[in-house]
C-alpha positions in Angstrom: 16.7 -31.0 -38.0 17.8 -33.1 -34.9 20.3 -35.7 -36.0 21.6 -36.5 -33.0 21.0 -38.4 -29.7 22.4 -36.5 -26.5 21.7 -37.1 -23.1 17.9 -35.5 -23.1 16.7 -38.1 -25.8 13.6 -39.5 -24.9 13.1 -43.1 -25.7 10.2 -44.7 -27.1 9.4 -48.3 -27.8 7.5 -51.1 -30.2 7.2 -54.2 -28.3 6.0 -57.0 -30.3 7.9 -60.8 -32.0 9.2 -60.5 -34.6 9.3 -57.0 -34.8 12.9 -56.6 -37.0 10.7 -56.0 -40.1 8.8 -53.1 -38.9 8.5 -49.7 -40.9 7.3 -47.9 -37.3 10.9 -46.5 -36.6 11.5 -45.1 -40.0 8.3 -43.8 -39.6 8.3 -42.8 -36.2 12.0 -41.6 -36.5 11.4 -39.3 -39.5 8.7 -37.3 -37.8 10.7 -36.6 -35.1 14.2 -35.3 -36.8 11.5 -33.2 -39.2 9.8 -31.9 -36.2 13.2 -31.2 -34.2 11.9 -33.2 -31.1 14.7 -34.9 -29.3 12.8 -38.2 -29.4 14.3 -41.7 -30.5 12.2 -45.0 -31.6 13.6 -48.3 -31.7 12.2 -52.0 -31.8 12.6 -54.8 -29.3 11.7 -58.2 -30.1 9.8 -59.0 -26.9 7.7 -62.0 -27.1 5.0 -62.8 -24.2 7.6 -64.5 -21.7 9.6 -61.2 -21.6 6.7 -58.7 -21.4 6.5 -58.4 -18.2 10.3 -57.2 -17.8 9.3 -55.0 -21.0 6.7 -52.8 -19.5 8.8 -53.0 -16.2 11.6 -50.9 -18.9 9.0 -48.5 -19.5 8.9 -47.2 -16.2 12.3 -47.5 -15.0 14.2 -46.1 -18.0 11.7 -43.6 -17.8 10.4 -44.3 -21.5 7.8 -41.7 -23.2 5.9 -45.0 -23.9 5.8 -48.1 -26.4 4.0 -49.5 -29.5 3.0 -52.9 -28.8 1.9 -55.3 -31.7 1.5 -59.4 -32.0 1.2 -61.1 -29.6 1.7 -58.9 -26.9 -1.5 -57.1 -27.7 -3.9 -58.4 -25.2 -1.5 -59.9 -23.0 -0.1 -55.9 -22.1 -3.7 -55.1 -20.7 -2.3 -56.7 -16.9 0.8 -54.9 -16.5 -1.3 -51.3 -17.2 -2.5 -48.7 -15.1 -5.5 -47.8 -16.7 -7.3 -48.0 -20.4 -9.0 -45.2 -22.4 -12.6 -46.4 -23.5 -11.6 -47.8 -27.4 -8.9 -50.7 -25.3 -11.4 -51.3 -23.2 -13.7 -52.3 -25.7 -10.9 -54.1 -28.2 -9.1 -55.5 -25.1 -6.3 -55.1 -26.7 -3.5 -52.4 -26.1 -0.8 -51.1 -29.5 -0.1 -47.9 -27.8 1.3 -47.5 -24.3 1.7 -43.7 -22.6 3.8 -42.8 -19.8 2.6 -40.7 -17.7 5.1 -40.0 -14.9 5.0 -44.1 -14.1 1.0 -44.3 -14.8 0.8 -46.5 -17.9 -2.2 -46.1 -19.9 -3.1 -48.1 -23.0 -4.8 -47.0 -26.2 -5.5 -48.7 -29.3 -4.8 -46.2 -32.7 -5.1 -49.3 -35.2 -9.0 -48.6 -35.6 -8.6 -45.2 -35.8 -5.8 -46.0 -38.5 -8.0 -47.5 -40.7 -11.0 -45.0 -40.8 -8.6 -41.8 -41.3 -7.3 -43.4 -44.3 -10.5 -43.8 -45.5 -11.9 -40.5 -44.7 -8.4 -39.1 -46.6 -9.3 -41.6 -49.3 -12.9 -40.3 -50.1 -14.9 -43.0 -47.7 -17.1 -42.9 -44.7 -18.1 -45.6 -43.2 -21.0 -44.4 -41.6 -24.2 -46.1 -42.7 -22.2 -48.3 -44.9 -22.1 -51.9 -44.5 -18.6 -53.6 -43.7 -17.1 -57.2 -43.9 -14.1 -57.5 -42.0 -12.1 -60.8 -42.5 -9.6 -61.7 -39.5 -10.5 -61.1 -35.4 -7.1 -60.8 -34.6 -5.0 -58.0 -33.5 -6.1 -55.9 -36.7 -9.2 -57.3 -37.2 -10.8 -56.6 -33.8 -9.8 -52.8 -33.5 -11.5 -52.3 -37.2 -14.5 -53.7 -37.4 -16.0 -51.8 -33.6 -14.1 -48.7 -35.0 -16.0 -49.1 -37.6 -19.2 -49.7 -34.9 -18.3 -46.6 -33.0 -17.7 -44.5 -36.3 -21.6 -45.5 -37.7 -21.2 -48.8 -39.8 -25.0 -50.0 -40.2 -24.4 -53.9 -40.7 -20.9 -55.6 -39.4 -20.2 -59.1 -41.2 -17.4 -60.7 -39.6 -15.6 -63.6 -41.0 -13.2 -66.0 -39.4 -11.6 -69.3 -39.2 -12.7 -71.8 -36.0 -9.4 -71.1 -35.2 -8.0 -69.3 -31.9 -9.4 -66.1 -32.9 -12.9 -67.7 -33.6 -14.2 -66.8 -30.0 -12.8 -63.4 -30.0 -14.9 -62.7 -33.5 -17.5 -63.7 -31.3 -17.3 -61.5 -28.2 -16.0 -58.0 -31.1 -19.9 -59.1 -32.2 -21.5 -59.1 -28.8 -19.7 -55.5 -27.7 -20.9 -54.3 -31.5 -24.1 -55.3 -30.7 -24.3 -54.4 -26.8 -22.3 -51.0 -27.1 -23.0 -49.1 -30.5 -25.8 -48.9 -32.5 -24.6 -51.1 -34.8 -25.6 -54.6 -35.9 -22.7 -57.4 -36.2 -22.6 -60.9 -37.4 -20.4 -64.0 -37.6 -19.7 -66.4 -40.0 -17.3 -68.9 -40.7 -14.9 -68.0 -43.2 -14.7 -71.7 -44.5 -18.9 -70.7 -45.3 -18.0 -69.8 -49.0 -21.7 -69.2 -50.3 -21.8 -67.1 -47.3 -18.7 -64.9 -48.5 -19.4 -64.4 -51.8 -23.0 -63.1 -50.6 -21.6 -60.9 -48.2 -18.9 -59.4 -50.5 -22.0 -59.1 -53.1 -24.0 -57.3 -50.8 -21.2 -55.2 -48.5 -19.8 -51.2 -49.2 -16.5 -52.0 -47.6 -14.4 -55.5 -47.4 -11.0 -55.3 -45.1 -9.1 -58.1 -45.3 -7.0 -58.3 -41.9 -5.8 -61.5 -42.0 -2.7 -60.9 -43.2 -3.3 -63.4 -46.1 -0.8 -61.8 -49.1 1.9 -60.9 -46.9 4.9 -63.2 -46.5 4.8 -66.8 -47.0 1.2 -66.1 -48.1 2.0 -63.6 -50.5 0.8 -65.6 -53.3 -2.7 -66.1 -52.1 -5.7 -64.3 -51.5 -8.8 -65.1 -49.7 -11.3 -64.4 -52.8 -9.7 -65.8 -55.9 -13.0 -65.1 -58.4 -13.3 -61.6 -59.5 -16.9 -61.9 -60.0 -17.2 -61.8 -55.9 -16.4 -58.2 -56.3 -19.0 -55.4 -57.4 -16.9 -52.2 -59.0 -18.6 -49.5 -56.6 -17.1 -51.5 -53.2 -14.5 -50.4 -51.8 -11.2 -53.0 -51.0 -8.9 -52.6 -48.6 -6.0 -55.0 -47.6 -4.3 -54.1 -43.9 -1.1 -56.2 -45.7 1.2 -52.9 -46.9 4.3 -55.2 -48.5 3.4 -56.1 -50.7 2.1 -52.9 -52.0 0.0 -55.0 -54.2 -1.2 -57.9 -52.7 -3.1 -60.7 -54.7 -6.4 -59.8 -53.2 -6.1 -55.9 -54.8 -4.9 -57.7 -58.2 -8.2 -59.6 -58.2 -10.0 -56.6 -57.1 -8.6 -54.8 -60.1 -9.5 -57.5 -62.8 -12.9 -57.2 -61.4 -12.7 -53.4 -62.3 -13.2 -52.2 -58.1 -12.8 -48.4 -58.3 -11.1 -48.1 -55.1 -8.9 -50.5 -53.8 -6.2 -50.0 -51.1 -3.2 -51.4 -49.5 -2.6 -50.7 -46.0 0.4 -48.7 -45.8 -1.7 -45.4 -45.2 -3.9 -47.0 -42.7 -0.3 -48.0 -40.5 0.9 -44.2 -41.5 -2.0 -43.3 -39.9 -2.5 -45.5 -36.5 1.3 -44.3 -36.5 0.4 -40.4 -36.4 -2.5 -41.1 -33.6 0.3 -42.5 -31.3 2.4 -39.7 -32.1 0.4 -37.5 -31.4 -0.7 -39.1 -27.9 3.1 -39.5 -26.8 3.9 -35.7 -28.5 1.1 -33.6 -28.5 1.9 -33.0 -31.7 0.7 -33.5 -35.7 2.8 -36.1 -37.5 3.8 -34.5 -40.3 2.0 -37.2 -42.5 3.3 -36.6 -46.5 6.5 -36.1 -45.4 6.7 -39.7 -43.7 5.0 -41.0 -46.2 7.5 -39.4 -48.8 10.5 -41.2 -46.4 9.0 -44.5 -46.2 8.9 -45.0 -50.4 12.2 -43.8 -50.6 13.3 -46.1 -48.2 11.3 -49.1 -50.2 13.4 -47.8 -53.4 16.6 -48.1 -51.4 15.6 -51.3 -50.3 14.8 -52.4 -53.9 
């Protein structure tokens, strides 16, 4: 394997504040030194007031490309060149290719989430789906879930700052796929428990039971849950978050973390910046070694 940068290395970003925490250059890293490609991944923290000089990088270190996450997401789309059709419909970038200075943007986050779930057993086609959270996970899930041939959309959100963008991911759903979607106030809580009562697939992309909020989920009754749903939580560390324990007291049959659904969003943006197949299992195999190191 490659072990070594020389003066051919091609660099490739992740843009994004903070960023430090990220498991995308192990990820991304590993793939490359298995694969023998003379690629190197690192992470900036770049926060909004600096993007601009960011993507500027991109062109003049002659960069393969860059991840971009939170809250750089939307804010990316000015500085581009062009957008393939599932940015366009997010408006919101996490994947940047360079093309010989032409900068296009993709978004592999959606795509993330319904490979894991085809790996896992699940389609989502004809199924009906809650998605919690219209943010940078939220959005790209729930019309990916549209695109891929979800029946019924419920999505649920605070009147906070994403509360309009859960509103326009609804309209596109509605205007653009054949798909139906609907909002609701998270805060709604007869609302909720009938939707979760009712749905074949709940995402939590909040990002509830992750950090400071790894103590808390957003459904705290088991008896929300039915056991033939399926559960999925975007958060990946913990690998258990609160939401999957209550999932499993209510006896849910499959319920997920989201460690294979960020393996997988990784492998659709290696494969746009390679050309080729991450080698999934292996990275997979590197990143829980490196949590046992860690631990």
């Amino acid at each position: 394997m490659n072990n070594f940068i020389d003066g051919h290395t091609i660099l490739i970003g992740l843009m994004a504040y903070p960023i430090r925490h990220s498991m995308s250059p192990t990820m991304h890293n590993a793939a490359f030194q298995k694969l023998n490609l003379n690629f190197v991944y690192l992470a900036f923290d770049v926060d909004a007031p600096q993007l601009a000089d960011g993507v500027k990088a991109i062109r003049t270190l002659e960069m393969r490309g860059s991840n971009v996450s939170m809250p750089n997401k939307q804010k990316i789309i000015q500085y581009l060149d062009k957008l393939d059709i599932t940015s366009e419909l997010n408006q919101a970038v996490n994947t940047v290719v360079n093309d010989n200075g032409v900068l296009t943007g993709y978004t592999t986050d959606g795509v993330g989430f319904i490979n894991d779930l085809k790996k896992k057993g699940h389609s989502v086609k004809d199924q009906t789906v809650l998605v919690t959270g219209a943010g940078g996970a939220g959005t790209p899930i729930a019309i990916q879930s549209a695109l891929e041939g979800a029946k019924e959309i419920f999505i649920f959100n605070q009147h906070d700052e994403h509360w309009d963008n859960a509103q326009r991911n609804a309209e596109v759903i509605n205007q653009k796929t054949a798909s139906q979607a609907k909002v609701f106030d998270l805060s709604d809580t007869d609302a909720f428990k009938t939707a979760l009562q009712t749905c074949d697939i709940y995402c939590d992309a909040t990002g509830v039971g992750m950090g400071k909020l790894a103590d808390m989920s957003l459904v705290e009754d088991p008896s929300w849950f039915k056991p033939d749903m399926v559960v999925f939580d975007t958060v990946y560390a913990p690998r258990t978050t609160k939401l999957m324990q209550v999932a499993q007291q209510a006896g849910v049959k499959f319920v997920y973390n989201g460690l294979g659904m960020m393996v997988e969003q990784g492998a659709a943006a290696f494969k746009l910046w390679t050309g080729q197949d991450m080698p999934i299992e292996f990275v997979k195999q590197q990143l829980l070694a490196k949590d046992a190191q860690d631990d």
